[in-house]
C-alpha positions as CSV (number, residue, x, y, z in Angstrom):
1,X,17.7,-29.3,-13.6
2,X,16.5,-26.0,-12.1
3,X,13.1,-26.0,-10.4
4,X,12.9,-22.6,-10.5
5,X,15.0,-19.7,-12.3
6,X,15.3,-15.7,-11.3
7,X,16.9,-13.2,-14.0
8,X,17.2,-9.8,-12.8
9,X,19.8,-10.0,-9.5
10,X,19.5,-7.1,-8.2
11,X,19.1,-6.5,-4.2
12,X,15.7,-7.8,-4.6
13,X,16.0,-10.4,-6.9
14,X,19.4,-11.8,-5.4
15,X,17.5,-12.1,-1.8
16,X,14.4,-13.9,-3.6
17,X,17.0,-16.3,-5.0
18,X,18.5,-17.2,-2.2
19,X,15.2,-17.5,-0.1
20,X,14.1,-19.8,-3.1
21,X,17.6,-22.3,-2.7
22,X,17.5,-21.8,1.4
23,X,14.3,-23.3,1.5
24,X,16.0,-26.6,-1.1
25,X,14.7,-25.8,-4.7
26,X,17.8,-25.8,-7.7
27,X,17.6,-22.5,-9.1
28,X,19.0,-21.3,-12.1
29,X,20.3,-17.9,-12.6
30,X,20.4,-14.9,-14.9
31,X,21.6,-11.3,-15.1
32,X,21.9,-9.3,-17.8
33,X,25.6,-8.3,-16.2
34,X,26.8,-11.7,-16.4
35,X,28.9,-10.4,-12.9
36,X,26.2,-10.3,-10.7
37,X,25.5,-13.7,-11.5
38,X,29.1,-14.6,-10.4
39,X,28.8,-12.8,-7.3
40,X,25.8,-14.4,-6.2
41,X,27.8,-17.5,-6.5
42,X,30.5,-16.9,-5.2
43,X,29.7,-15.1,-1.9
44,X,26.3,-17.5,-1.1
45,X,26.7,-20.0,-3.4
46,X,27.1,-22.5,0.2
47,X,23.2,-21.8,0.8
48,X,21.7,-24.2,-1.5
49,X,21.8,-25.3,-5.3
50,X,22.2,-22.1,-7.9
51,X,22.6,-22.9,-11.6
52,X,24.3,-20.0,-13.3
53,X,24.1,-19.2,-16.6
54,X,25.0,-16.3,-19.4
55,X,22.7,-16.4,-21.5
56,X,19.3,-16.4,-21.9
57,X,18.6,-19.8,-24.2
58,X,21.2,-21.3,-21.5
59,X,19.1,-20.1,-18.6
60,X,16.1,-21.7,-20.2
61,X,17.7,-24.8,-20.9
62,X,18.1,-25.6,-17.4
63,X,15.2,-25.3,-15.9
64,X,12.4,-28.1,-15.9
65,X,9.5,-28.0,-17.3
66,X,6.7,-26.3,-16.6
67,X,9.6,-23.9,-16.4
68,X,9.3,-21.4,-13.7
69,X,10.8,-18.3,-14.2
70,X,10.5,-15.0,-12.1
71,X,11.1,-11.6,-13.9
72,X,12.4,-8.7,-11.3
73,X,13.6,-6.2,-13.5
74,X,12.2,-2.3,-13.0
75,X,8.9,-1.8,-14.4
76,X,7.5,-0.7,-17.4
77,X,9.3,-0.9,-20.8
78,X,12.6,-3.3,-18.9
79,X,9.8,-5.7,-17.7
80,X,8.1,-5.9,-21.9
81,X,11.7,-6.2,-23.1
82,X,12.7,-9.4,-20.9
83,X,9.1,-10.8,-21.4
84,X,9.8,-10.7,-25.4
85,X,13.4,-11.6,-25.0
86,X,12.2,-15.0,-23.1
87,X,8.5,-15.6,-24.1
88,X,10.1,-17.2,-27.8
89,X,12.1,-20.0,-25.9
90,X,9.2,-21.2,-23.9
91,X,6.7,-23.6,-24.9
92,X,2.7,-23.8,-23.3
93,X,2.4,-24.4,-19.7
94,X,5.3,-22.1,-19.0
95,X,4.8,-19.8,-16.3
96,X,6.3,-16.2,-16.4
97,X,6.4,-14.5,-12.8
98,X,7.0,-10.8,-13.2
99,X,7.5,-9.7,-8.9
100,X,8.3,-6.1,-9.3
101,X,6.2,-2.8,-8.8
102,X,4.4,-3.3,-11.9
103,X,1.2,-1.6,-13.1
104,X,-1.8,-3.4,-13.2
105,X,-2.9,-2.3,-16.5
106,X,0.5,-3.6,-17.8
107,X,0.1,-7.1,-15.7
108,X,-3.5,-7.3,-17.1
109,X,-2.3,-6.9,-20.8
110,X,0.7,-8.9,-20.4
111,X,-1.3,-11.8,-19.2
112,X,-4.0,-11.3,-21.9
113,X,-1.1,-11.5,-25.0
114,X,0.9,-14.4,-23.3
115,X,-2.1,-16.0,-22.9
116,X,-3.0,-16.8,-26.3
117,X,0.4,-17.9,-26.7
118,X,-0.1,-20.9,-24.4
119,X,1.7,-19.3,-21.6
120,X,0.9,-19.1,-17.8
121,X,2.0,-15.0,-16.5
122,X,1.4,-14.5,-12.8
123,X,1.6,-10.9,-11.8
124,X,2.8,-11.2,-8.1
125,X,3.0,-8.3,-5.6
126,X,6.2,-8.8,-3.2
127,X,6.7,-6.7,0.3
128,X,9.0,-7.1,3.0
129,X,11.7,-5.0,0.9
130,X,15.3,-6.5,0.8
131,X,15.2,-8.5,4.0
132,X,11.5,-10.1,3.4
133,X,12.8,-11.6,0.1
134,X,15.4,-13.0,1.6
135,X,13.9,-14.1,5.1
136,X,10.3,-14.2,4.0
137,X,7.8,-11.5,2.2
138,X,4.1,-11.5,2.1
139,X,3.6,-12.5,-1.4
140,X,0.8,-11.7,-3.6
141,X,0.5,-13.6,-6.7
142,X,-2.6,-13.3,-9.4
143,X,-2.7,-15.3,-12.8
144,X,-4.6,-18.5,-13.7
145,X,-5.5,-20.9,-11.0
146,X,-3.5,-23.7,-13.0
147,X,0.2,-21.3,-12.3
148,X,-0.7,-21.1,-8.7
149,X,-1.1,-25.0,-8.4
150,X,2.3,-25.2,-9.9
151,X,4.2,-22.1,-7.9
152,X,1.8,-21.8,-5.0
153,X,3.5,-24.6,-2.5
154,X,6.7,-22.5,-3.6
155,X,6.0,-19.3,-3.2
156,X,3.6,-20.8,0.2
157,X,7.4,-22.1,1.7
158,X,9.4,-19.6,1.0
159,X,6.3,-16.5,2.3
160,X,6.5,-15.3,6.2
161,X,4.3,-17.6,8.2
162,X,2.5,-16.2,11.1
163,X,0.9,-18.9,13.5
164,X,1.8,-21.5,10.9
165,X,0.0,-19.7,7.9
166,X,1.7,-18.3,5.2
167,X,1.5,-15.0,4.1
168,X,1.0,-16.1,0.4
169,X,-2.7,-16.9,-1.4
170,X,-3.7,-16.4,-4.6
171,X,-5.0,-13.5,-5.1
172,X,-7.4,-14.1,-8.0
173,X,-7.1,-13.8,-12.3
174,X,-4.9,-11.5,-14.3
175,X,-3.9,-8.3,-12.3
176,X,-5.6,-9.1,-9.5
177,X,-2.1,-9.7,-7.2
178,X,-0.4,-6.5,-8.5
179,X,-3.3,-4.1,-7.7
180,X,-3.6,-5.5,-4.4
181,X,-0.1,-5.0,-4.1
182,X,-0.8,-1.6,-5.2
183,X,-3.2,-0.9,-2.7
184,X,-1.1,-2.4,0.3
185,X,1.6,0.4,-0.9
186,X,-1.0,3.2,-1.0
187,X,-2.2,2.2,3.0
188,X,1.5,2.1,3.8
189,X,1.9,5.4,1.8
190,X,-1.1,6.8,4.5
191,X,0.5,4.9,7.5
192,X,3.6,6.6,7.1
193,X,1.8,10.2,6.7
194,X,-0.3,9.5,10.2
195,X,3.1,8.5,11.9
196,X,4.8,11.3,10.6
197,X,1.6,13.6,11.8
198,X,1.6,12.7,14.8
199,X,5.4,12.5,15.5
200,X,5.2,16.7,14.1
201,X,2.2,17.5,16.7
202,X,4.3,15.8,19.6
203,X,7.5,17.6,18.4
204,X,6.1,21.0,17.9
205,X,3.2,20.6,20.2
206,X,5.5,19.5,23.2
207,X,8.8,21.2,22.3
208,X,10.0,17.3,23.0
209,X,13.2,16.0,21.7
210,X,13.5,12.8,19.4
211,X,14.7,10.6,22.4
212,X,11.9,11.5,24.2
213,X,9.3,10.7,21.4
214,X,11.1,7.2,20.8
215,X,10.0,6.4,24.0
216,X,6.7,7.1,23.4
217,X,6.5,5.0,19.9
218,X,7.6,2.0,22.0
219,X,5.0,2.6,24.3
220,X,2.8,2.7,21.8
221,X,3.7,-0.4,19.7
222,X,3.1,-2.2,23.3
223,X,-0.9,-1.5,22.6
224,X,-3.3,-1.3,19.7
225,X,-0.8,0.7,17.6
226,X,1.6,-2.2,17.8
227,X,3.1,-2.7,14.3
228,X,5.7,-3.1,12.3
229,X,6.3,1.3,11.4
230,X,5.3,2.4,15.1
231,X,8.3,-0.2,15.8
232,X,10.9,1.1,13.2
233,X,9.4,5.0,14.1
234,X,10.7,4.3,18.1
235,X,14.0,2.9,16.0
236,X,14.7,6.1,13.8
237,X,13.5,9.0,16.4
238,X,16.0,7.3,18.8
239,X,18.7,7.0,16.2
240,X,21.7,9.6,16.6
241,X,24.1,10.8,13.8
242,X,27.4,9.5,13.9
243,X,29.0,13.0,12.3
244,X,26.7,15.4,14.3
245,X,25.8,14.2,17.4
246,X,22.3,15.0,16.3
247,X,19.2,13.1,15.8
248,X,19.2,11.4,12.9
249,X,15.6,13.1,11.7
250,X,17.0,16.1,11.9
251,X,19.7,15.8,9.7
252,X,18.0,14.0,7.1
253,X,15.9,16.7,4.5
254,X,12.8,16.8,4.5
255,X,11.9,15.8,1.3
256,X,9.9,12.5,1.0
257,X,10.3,11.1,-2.2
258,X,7.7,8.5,-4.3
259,X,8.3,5.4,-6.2
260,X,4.5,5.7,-7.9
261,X,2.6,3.1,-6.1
262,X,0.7,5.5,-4.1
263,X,0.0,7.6,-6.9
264,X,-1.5,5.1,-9.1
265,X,-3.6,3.7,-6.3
266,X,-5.2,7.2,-6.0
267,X,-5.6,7.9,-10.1
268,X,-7.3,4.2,-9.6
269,X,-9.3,4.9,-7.1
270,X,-10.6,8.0,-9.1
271,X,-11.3,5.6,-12.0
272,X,-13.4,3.2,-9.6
273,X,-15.3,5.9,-7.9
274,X,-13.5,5.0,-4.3
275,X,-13.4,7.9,-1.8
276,X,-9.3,7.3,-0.5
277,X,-8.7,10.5,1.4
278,X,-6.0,9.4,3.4
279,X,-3.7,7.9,0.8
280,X,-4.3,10.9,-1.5
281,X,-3.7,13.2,1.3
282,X,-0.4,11.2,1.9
283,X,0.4,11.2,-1.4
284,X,0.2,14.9,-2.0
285,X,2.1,15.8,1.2
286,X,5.2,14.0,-0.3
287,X,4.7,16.1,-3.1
288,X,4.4,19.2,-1.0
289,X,7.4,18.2,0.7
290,X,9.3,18.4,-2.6
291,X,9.1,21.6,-3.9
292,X,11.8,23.2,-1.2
293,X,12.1,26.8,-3.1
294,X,8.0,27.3,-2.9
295,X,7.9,26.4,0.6
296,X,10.9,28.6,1.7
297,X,9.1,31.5,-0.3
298,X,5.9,31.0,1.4
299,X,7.7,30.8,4.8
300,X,9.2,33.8,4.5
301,X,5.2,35.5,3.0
302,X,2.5,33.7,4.7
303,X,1.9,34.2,8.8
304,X,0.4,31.8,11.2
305,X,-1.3,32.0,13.7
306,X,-0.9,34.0,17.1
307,X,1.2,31.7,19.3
308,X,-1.1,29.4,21.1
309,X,-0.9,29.0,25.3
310,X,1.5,25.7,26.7
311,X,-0.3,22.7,26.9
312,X,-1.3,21.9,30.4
313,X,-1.9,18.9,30.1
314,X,0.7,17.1,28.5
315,X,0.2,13.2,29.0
316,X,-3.6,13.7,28.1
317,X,-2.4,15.7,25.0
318,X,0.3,12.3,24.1
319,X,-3.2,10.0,25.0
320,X,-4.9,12.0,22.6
321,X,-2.7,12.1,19.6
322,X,-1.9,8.2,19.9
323,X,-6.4,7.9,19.9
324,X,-6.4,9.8,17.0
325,X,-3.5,7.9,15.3
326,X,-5.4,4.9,15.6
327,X,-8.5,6.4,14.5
328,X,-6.9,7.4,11.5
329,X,-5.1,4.4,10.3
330,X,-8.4,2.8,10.7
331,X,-9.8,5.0,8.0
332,X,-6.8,4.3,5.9
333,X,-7.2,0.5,5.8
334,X,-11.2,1.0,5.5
335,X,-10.4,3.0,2.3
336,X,-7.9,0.7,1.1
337,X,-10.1,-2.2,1.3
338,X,-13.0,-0.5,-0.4
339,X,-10.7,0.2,-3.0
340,X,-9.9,-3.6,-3.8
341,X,-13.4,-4.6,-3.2
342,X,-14.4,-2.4,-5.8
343,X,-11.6,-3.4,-8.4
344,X,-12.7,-6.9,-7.4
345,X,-16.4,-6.4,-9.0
346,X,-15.4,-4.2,-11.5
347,X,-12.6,-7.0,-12.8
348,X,-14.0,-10.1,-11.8
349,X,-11.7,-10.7,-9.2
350,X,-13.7,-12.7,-6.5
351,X,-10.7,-11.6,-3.9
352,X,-11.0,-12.7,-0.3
353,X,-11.1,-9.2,1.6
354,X,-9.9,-11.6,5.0
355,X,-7.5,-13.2,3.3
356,X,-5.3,-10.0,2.0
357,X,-5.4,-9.1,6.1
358,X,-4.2,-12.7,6.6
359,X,-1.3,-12.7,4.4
360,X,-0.1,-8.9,5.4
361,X,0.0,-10.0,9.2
362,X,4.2,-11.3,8.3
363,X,6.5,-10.1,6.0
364,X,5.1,-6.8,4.5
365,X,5.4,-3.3,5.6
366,X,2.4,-2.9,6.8
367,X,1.7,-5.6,9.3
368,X,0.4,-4.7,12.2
369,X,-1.7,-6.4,15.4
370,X,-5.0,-5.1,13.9
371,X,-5.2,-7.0,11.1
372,X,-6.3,-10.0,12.9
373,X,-9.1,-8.3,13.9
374,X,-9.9,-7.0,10.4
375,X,-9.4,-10.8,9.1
376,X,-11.9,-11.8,11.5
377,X,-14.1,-9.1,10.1
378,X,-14.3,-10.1,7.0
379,X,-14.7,-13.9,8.1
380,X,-18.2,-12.7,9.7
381,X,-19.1,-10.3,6.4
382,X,-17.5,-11.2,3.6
383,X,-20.0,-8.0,2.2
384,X,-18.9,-5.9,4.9
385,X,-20.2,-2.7,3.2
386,X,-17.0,-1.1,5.3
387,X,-14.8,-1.8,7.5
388,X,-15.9,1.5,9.9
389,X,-19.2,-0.4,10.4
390,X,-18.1,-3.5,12.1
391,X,-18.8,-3.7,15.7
392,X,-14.5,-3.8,16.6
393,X,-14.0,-1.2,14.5
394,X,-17.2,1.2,15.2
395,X,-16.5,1.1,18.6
396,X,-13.2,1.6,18.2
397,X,-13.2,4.8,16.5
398,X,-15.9,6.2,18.5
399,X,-14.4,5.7,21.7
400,X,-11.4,7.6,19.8
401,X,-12.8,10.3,18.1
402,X,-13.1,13.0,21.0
403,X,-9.4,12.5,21.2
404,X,-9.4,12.8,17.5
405,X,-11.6,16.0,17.1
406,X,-9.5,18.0,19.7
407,X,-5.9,16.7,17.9
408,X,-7.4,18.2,14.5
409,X,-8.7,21.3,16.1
410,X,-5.6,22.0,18.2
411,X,-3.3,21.3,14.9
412,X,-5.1,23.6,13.0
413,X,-5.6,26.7,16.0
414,X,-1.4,25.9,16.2
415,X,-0.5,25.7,12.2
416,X,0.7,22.3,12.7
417,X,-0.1,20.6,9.2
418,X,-1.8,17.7,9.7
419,X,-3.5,16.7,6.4
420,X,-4.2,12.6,7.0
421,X,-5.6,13.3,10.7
422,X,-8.0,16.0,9.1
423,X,-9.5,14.0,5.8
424,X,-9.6,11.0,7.6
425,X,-11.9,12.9,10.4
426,X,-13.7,14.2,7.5
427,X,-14.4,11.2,6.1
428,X,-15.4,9.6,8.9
429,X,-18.0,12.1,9.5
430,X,-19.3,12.1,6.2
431,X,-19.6,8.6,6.0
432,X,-21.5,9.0,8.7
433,X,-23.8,12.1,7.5
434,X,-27.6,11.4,7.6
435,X,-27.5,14.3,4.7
436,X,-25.0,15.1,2.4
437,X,-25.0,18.8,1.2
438,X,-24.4,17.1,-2.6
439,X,-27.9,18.4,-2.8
440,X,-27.4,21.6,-3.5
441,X,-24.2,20.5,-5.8
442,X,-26.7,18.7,-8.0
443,X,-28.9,21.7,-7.9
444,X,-25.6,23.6,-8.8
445,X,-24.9,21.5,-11.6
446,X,-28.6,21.2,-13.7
447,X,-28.7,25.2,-13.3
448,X,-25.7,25.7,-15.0
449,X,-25.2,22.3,-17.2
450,X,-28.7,20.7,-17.3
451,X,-27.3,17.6,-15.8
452,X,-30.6,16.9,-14.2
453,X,-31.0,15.5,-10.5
454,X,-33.1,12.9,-9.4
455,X,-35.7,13.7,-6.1
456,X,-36.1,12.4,-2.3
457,X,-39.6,11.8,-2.9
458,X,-40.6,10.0,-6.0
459,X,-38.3,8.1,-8.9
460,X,-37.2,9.5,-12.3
461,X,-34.8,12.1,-13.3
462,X,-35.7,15.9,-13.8
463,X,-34.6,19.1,-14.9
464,X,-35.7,22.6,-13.6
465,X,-36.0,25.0,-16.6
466,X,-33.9,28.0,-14.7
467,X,-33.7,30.2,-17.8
468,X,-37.4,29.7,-17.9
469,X,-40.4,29.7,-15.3
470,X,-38.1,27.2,-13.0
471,X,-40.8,24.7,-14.2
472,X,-39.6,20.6,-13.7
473,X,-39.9,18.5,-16.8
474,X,-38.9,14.8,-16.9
475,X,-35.5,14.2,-18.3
């Protein structure tokens, strides 16, 4: 019988399934278009066992118990519809594995209702895109610790492994997996903003073709900035069009579209009260990117600025940019993690801050050389109150953020857009502030409201009586 069984085989969910008999496990298979299935088998069926099947009480059937069934169907309504289609033909001790994109929310309520029914549902976040399922993601599963005894060693084989670890854990109860999945999309959402920032103030600010940048990315991904994006960046700039002749990235439109992921981490973070800058900066400057007709009318309405004087000194100016690239991403991870540590307390979550670096240093998008360093921050503070304040990191940034201050100031004298750079700057120095002018906003907001305001010098809350004689009272 099948050890394991995938339905939905699409791109994503044809790679897991291969990955999954590669690695030796019988898997049974199921498709709502019964010729995908067939194809599957036909063109890899040589890589290991596959058990097809048509329907869905066959597909079941196969599969030993506690069955083991992974869900990767799209999102939302698709993902409810095959959960109620196949939650009647399983019996307690079940697992359901739902690897798509899904919201947390959803995974938390899904987990709640299949719960009382006896059933194990493990919300796991998958990255690595088409060629990680297949060759090895960084996999991020939640759900009951009894699911993860069953499809850990799995999920643990078939994961990336970097230096012998896999890039797999268990992320903690419910939702847990799927909103640190979230999060990991929302840094890469920021990642790819800073890249793209920095590639525009080269471009513009150097007047430097593509090939020439590409050069410079590989440079970089050499250093501190080595990761996977700096390495695929170096791969696109240096990429020429087949029809054109022309650089690739400037043929392709520049409209960045959105999947969602990034979004909801910044609605989330609203809801938690997290400060995420960078990934909402990000986020909105794909949205920028896609309204074309507003853009061409302000083009042709709004001036910039006088034309600034050449660069002098054009390797410091290169220097610069990659200090304040790294700077920046920096900030991006910081926010992201402060983001999961507070859905961690808020949920009753109990993640391991070290361990999501761990497990996102193969496979996933975002790995990158620093995450070693952040795992080793978190080994030393597992209450690191952020990551800006350990030593690697402080000093870090502050040997960067000369560098940083003149690429933000330069973009802006020059009207290069550079939205992640400059919120990630300000963030860093309000982080920093020994006085936030939030003051006088409180001040603001019991004149008009009687919201009240608490005082530097003594505990309670107050209110001024502006309409009055400006007397305080308690609150």
């Amino acid at each position: 019988m099948a050890q394991i069984g995938v339905t939905g085989l699409a791109v994503m969910g044809r790679n897991l399934a291969r990955n999954l008999a590669r690695h030796g496990y019988a898997v049974a298979l199921h498709n709502r278009t019964h010729a995908r299935t067939v194809s599957l088998v036909t063109e890899h069926g040589d890589e290991g066992t596959f058990v097809p099947t048509e329907t869905v009480g066959e597909f079941i059937a196969e599969l030993e118990r506690p069955r083991r069934v992974v869900i990767m169907v799209k999102a939302g309504a698709p993902t409810d519809a095959v959960i109620d289609e196949l939650a009647p033909l399983m019996e307690a001790g079940d697992i359901l594995i739902d690897c798509g994109n899904a919201h947390f929310a959803d995974t938390r309520r899904r987990e709640a209702a299949l719960r009382e029914r006896g059933l194990h549902f493990v919300g796991a976040g998958v990255s690595g895109g088409e060629e990680g399922a297949l060759l090895g993601p960084s996999i991020m599963p939640g759900g009951s610790v009894e699911s993860y005894q069953s499809l850990g060693p799995m999920f643990e084989q078939i994961a990336a492994q970097v230096d012998g670890t896999p890039c797999c854990t268990h992320i903690g109860p419910d939702g847990a997996g799927h909103f640190v999945k979230m999060v990991h999309n929302g840094i890469e959402y920021a990642d790819m903003q800073l890249i793209a920032e920095a590639y525009d103030l080269l471009r513009e600010g150097l007047q430097t073709e593509p090939a020439e940048l590409a050069a410079i990315f590989t440079q970089w991904n050499s250093g501190d900035l080595e990761s996977f994006l700096i390495e695929i960046t170096a791969e696109v700039l240096g990429h020429v069009d087949a029809v054109t002749g022309k650089p690739f990235v400037d043929v392709v439109l520049d409209q960045a579209e959105q999947k969602g992921t990034g979004r909801w981490t910044v609605q989330t973070a609203l809801d938690l009260g997290v400060p995420v800058t960078g990934i909402a900066e990000a986020t909105f400057a794909r949205a920028l990117s896609a309204h074309p007709e507003q853009r061409a009318a302000a083009q042709a309405a709004l001036p910039g600025p006088a034309s600034a004087a050449p660069l002098e000194d054009r390797d410091g100016f290169v220097d610069d940019v990659r200090k304040a690239l790294y700077a920046s991403k920096v900030v991006a991870y910081a926010q992201g993690y402060d983001q999961m540590a507070a859905a961690s307390a808020e949920y009753g979550w109990h993640i391991d801050l070290g361990a999501m670096a761990t497990i996102w240093r193969g496979g996933c998008i975002i790995r990158a050389r620093f995450l070693d360093r952040i795992r080793e921050a978190y080994e030393k503070d597992p209450n690191l109150p952020s990551l800006l304040v350990d030593p690697y990191f402080s000093d870090a940034v502050a040997q960067g953020q000369d560098a940083w201050r003149r690429i933000v100031a330069h973009a802006a004298r020059v009207g290069i857009p550079t939205p992640a750079f400059s919120s990630s700057l300000a963030y860093y120095d309000g982080l920093r502030a020994g006085r936030l002018p939030a003051s006088l906003i409180q001040g603001l907001r019991d004149f008009f409201g009687a919201h009240t305001y608490r005082r530097v010098d003594r505990d309670g809350v107050f209110h001024t009586m502006w309409g009055e004689d400006r007397r305080e009272v308690d609150a």
